[in-house]
DOZAPA-856350 format. One record per atom (N, C-alpha, C, O, CB): residue in one letter; x, y, z. Coordinates in steps of 0.02 Angstrom, whole numbers. Glycine has a CB too. Layout:
  code      xx      yy      zz
     A       X       Y       Z
...
This chain:
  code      xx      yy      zz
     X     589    -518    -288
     X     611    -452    -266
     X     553    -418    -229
     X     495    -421    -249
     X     634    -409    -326
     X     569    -389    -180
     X     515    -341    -137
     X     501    -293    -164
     X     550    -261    -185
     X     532    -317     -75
     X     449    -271    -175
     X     445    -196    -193
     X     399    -131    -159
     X     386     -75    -179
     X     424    -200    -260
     X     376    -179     -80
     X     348    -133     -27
     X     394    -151      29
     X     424    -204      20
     X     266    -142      -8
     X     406    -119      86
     X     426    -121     153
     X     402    -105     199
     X     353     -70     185
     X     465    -102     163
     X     409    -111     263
     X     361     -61     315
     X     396      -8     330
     X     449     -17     359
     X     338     -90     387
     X     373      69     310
     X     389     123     327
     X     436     130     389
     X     411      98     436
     X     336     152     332
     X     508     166     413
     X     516     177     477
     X     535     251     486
     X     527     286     435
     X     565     130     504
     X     555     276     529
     X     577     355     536
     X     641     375     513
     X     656     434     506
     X     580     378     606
     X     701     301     493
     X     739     321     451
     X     716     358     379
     X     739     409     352
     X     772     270     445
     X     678     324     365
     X     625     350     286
     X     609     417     283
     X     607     442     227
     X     543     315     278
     X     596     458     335
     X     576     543     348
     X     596     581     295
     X     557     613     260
     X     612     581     411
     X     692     577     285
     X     709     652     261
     X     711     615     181
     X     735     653     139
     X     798     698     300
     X     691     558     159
     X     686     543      91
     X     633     550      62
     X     627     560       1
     X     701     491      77
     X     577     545     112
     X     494     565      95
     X     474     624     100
     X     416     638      86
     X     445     536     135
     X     516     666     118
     X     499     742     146
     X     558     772      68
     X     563     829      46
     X     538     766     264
     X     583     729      51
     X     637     755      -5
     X     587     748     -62
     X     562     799     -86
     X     717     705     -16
     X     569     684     -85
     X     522     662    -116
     X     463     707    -120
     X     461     747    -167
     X     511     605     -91
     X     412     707     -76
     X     381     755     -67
     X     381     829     -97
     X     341     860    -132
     X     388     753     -20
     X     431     841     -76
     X     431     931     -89
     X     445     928    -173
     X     417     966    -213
     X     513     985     -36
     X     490     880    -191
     X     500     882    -267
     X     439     849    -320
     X     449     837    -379
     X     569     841    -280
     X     384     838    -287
     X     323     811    -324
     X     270     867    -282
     X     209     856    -284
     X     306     713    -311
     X     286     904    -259
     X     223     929    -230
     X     155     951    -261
     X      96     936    -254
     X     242     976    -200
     X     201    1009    -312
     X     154    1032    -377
     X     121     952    -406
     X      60     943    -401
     X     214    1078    -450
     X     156     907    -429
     X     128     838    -466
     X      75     797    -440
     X      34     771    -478
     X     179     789    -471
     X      73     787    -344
     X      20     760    -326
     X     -12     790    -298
     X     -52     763    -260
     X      21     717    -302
     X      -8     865    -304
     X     -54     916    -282
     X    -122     917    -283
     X    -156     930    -233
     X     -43     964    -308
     X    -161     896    -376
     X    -215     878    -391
     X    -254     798    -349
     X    -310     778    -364
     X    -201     877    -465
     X    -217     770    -308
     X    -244     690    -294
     X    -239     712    -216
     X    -274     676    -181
     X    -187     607    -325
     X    -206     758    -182
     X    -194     759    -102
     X    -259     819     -82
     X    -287     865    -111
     X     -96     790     -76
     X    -262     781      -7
     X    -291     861      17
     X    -225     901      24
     X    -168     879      19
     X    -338     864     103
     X    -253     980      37
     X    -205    1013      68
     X    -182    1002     114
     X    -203     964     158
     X    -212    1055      76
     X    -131    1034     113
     X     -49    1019     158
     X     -44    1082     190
     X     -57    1139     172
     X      34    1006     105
     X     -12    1047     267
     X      25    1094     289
     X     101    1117     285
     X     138    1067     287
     X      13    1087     335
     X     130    1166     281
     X     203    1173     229
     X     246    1113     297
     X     297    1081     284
     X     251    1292     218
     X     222    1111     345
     X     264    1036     405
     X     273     959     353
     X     323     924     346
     X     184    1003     496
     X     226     953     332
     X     206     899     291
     X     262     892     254
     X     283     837     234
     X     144     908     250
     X     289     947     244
     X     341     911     178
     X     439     938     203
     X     488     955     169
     X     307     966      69
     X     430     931     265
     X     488     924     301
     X     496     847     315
     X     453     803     315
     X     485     967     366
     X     559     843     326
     X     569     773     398
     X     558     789     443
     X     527     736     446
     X     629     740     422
     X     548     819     506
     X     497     825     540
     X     441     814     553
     X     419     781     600
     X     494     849     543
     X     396     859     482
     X     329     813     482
     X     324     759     456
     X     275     725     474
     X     281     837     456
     X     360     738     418
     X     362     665     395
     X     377     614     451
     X     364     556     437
     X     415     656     340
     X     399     624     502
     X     426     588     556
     X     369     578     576
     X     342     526     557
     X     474     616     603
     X     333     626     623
     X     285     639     640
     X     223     605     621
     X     178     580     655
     X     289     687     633
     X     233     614     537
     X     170     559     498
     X     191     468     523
     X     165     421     553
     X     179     569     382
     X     241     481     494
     X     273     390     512
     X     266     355     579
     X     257     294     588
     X     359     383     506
     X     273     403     626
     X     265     390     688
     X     222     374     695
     X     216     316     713
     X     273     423     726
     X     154     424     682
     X      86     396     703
     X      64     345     670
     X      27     303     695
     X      36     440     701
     X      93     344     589
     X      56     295     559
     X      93     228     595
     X      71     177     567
     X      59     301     473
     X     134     213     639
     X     179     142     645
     X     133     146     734
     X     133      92     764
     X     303     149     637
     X     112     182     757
     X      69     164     814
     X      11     133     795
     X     -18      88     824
     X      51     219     853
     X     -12     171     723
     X     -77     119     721
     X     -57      54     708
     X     -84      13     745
     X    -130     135     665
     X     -10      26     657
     X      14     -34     646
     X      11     -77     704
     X       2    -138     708
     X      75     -30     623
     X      22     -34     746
     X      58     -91     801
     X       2    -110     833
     X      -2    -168     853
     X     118     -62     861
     X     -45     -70     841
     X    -124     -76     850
     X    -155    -128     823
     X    -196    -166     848
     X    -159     -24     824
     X    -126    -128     757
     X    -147    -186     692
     X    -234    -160     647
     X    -278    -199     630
     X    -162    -288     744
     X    -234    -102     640
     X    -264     -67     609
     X    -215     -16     542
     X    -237      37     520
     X    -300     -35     666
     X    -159     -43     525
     X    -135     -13     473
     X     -89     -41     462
     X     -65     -80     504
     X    -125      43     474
     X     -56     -31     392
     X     -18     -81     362
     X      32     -14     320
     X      25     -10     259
     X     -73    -147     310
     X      93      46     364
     X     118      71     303
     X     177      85     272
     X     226     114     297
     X      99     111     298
     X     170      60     209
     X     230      54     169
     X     254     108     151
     X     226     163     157
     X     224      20     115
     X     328      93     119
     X     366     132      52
     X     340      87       0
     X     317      31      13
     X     462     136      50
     X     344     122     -80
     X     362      76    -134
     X     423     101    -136
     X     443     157    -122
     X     321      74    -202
     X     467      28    -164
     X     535      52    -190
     X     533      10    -271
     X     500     -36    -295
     X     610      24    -128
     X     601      64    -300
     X     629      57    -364
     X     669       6    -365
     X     670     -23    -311
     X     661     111    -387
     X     713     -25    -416
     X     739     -95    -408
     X     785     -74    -384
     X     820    -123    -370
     X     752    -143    -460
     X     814     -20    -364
     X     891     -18    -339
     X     871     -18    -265
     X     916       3    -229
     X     943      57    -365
     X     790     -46    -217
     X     779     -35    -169
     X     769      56    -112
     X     761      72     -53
     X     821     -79    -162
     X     779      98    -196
     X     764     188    -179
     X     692     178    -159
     X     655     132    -179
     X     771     257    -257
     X     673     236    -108
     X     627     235     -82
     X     593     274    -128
     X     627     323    -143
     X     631     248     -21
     X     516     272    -168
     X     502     330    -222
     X     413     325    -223
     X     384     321    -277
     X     546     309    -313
     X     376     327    -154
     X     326     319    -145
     X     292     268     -90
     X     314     222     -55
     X     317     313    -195
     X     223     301    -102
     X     187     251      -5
     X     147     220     -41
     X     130     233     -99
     X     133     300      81
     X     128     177      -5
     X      66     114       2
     X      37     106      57
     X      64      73     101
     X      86      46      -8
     X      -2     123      63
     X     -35      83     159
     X    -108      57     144
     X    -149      87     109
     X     -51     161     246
     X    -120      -9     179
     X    -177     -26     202
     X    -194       8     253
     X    -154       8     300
     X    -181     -83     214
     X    -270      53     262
     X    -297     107     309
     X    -360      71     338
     X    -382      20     312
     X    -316     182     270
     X    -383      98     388
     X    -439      67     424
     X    -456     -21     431
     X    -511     -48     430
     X    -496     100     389
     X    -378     -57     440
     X    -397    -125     445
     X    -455    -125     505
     X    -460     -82     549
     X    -330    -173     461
     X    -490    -171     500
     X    -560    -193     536
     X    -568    -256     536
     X    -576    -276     478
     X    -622    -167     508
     X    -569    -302     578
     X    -580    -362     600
     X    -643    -359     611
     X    -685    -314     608
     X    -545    -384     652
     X    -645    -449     631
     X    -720    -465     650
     X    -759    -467     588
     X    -725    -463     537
     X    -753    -411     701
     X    -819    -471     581
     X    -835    -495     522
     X    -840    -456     449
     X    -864    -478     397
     X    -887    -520     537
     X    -811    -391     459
     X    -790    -370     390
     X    -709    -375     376
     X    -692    -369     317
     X    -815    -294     380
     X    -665    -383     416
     X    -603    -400     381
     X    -586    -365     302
     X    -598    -398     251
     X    -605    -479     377
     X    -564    -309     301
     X    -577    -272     267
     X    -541    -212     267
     X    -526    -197     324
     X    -627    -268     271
     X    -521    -169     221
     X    -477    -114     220
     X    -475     -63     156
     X    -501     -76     102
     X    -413    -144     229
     X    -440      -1     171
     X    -430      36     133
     X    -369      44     105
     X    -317      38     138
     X    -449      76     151
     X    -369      61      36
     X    -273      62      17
     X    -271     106     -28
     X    -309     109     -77
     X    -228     -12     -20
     X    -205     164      -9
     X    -187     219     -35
     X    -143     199     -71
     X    -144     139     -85
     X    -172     267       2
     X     -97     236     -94
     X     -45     244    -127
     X     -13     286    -176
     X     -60     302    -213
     X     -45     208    -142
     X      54     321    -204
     X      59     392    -233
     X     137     340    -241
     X     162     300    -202
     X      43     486    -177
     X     158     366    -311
     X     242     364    -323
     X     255     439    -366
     X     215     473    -398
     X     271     284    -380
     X     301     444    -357
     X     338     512    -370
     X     344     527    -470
     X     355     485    -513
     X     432     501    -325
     X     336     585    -476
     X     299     587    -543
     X     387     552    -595
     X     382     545    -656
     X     258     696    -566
     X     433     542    -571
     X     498     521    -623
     X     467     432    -617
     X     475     389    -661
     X     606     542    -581
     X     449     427    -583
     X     418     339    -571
     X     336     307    -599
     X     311     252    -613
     X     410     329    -476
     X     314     386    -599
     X     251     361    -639
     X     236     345    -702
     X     257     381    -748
     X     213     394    -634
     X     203     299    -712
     X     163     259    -768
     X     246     204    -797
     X     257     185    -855
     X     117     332    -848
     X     276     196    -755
     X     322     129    -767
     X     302      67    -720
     X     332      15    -708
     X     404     148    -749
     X     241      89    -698
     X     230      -4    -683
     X     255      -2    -591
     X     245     -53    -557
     X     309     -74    -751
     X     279      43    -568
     X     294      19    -512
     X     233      19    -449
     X     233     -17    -399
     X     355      56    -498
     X     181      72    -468
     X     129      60    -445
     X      84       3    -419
     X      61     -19    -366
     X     113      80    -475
     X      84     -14    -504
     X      55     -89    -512
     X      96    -167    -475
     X      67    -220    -467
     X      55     -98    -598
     X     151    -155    -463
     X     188    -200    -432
     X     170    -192    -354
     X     137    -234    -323
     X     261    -190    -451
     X     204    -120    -319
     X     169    -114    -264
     X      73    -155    -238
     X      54    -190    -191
     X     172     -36    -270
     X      57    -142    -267
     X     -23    -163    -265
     X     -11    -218    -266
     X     -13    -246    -211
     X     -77    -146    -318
     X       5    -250    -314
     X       6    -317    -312
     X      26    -350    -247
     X      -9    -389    -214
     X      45    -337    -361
     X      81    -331    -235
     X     113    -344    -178
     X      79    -359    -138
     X      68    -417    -120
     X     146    -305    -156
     X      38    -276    -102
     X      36    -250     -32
     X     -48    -298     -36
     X     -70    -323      16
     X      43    -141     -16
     X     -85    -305    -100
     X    -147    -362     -77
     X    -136    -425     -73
     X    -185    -460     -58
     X    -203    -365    -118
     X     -66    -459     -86
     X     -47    -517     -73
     X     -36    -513      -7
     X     -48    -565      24
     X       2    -539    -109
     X     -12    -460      29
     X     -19    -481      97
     X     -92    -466     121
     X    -133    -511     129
     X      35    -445     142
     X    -102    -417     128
     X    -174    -404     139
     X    -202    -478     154
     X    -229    -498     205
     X    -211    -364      71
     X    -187    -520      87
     X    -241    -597      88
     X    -200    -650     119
     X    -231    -681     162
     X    -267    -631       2
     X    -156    -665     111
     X     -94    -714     116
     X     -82    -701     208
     X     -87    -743     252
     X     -13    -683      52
     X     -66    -634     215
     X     -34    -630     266
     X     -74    -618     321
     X     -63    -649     374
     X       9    -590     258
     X    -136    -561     313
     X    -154    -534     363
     X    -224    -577     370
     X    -247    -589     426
     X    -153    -457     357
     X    -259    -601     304
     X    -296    -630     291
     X    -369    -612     305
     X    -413    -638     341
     X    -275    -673     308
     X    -365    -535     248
     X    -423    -515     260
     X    -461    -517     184
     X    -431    -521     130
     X    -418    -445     297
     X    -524    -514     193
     X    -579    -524     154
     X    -541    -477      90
     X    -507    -491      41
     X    -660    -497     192
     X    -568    -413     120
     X    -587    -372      46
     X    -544    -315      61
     X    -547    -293     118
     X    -677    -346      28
     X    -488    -275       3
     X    -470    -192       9
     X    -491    -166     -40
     X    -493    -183     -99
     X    -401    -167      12
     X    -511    -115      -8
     X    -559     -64     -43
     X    -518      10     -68
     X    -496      52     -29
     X    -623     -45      15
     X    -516      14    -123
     X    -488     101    -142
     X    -524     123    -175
     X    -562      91    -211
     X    -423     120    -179
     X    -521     200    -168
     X    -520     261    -215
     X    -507     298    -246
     X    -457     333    -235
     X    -526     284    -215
     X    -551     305    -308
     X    -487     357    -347
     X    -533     414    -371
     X    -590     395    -384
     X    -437     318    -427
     X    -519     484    -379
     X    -552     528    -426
     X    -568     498    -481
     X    -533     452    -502
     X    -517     580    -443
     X    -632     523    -516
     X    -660     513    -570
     X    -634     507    -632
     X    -653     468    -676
     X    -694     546    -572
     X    -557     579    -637
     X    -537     564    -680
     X    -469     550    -678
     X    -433     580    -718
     X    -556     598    -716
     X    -438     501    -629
     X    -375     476    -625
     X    -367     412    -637
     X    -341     368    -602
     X    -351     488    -571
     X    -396     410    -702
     X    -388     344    -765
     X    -322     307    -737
     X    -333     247    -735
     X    -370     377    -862
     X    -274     320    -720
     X    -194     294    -727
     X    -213     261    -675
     X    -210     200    -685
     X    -118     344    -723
     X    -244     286    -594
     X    -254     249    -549
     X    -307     181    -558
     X    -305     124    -534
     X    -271     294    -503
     X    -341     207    -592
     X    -403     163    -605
     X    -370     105    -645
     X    -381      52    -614
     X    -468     203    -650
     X    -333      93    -702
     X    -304      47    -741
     X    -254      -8    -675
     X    -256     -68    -664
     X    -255      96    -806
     X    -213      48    -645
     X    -188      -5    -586
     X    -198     -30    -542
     X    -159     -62    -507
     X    -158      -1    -563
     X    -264     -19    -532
     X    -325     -64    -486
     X    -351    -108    -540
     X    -343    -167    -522
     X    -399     -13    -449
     X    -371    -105    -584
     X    -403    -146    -629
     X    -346    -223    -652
     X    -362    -281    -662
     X    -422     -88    -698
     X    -286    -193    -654
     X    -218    -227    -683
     X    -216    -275    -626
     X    -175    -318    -640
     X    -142    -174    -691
     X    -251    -288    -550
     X    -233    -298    -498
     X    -287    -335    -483
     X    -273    -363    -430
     X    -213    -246    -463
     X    -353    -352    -504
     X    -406    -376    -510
     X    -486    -349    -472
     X    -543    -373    -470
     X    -384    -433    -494
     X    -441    -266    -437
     X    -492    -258    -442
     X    -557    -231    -483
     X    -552    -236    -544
     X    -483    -247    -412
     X    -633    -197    -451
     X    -663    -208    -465
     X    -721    -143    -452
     X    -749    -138    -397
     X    -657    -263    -449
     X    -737     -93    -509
     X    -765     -33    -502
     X    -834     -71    -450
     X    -863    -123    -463
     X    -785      10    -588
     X    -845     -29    -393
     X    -936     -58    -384
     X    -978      22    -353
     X   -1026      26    -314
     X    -946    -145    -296
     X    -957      53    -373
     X    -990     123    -339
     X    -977     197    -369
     X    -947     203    -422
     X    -963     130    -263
     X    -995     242    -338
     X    -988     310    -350
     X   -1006     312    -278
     X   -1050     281    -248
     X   -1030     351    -411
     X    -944     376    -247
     X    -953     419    -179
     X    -940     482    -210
     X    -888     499    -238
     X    -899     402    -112
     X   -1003     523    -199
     X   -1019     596    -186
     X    -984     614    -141
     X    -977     592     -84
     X   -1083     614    -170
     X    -955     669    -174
     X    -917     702    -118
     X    -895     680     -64
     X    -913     695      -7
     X    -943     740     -96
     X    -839     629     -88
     X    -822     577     -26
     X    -762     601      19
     X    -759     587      79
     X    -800     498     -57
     X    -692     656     -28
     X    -649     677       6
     X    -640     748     -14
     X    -657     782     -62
     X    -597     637       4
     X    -612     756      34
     X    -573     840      42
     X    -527     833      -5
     X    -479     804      20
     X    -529     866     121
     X    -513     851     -91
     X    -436     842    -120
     X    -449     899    -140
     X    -501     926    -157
     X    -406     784    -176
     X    -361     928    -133
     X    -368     982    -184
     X    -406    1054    -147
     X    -421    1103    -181
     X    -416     948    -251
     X    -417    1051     -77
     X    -448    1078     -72
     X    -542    1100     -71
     X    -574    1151     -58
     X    -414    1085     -91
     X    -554    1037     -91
     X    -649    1030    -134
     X    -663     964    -125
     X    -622     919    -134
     X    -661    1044    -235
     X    -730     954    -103
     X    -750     873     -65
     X    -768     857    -151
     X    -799     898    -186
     X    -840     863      16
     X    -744     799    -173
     X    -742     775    -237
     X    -770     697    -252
     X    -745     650    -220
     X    -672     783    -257
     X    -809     688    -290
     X    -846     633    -304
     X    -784     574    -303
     X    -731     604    -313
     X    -890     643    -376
     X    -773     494    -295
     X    -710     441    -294
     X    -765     384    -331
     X    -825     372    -324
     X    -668     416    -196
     X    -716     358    -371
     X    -772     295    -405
     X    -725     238    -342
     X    -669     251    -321
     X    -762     266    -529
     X    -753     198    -331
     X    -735     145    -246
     X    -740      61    -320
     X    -775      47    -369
     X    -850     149    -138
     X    -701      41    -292
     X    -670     -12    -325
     X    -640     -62    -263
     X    -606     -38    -217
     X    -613      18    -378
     X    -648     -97    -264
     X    -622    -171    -236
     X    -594    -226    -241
     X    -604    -238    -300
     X    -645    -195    -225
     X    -554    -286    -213
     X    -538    -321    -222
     X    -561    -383    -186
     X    -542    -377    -127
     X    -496    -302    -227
     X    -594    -443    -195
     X    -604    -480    -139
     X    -553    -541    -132
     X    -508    -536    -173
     X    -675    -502    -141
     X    -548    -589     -97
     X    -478    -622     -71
     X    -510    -678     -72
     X    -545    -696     -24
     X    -438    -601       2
     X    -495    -734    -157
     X    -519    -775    -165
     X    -529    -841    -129
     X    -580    -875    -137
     X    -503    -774    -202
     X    -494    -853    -102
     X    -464    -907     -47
     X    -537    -886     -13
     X    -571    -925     -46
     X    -373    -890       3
     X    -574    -858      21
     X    -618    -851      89
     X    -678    -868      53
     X    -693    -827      10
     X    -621    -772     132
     X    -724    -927      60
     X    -777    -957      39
     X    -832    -903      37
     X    -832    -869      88
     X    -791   -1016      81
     X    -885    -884     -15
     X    -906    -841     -34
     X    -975    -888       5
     X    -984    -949       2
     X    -889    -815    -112
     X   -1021    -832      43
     X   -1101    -891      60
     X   -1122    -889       6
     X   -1120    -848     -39
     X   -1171    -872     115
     X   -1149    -950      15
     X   -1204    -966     -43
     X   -1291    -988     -16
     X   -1334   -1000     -58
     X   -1169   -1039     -89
């Protein structure tokens, strides 16, 4: 069963639905928003740009879906980079009636099987606040791998906030020795 897809602009008025009904919930993990953000409109708008970078081949972005194939959260690989770091960033948020049932952890799974399998890059790299334990367990569940602290690495919430950076590397690619 699939449980990521690639985002399209049909997806808008379900993510902008989604959205507005979790707003308060992922309020603490987002930067601020503009009240566009949580229309279809701006959701269009987001999808749009994010499917130009794709096509670029610098981004990778998903829905997660529920088993009935409902759309109930994103995934994207961010800043793909070729050449000899092959390498990326990966977000992701599901809607607070979907959280801590595992669908997270499936997504991930997923979206770094392609990452390695498909796109066939080295290493994805995420972040999480310091104290968003739940995120941290479903990186960990996934193999990755705490290796840092970033000071004041993002704008959330309004306030540039310390991210512990965790990784995954893509066993298949011969490590130098």
């Amino acid at each position: 069963m699939q449980f990521t897809r690639l985002v399209t602009s049909a997806d808008a008025p379900a993510l902008a639905e989604l959205l507005r009904i979790n707003r308060e919930f992922l309020a603490p993990w987002d930067p601020i928003r503009s009240e566009d953000y949580f229309t279809a409109p701006g959701q269009r708008a987001v999808i749009d740009a994010d499917l130009r970078q794709h096509a670029q081949g610098s981004k990778l972005p998903h829905v997660i879906l529920d088993d009935s194939g409902r759309v109930i959260g994103r995934i994207t690989l961010n800043g793909i980079v070729r050449g000899p770091f092959q390498s990326c960033a990966m977000g992701y948020w599901v809607g607070a009636s979907h959280n801590g049932r595992g669908f997270a952890t499936r997504a991930v799974r997923e979206i770094v099987r392609v990452a390695f399998e498909e796109l066939r890059l080295h290493r994805v790299q995420a972040e999480t606040l310091l104290h968003n334990v739940r995120s941290q367990r479903v990186l960990e569940r996934n193999g990755f791998v705490r290796f840092g602290l970033a000071p004041a690495y993002l704008n959330i919430a309004g306030r540039w906030q310390d991210h512990a950076m965790y990784q995954v590397l893509n066993p298949s690619w011969p490590m130098a020795g």
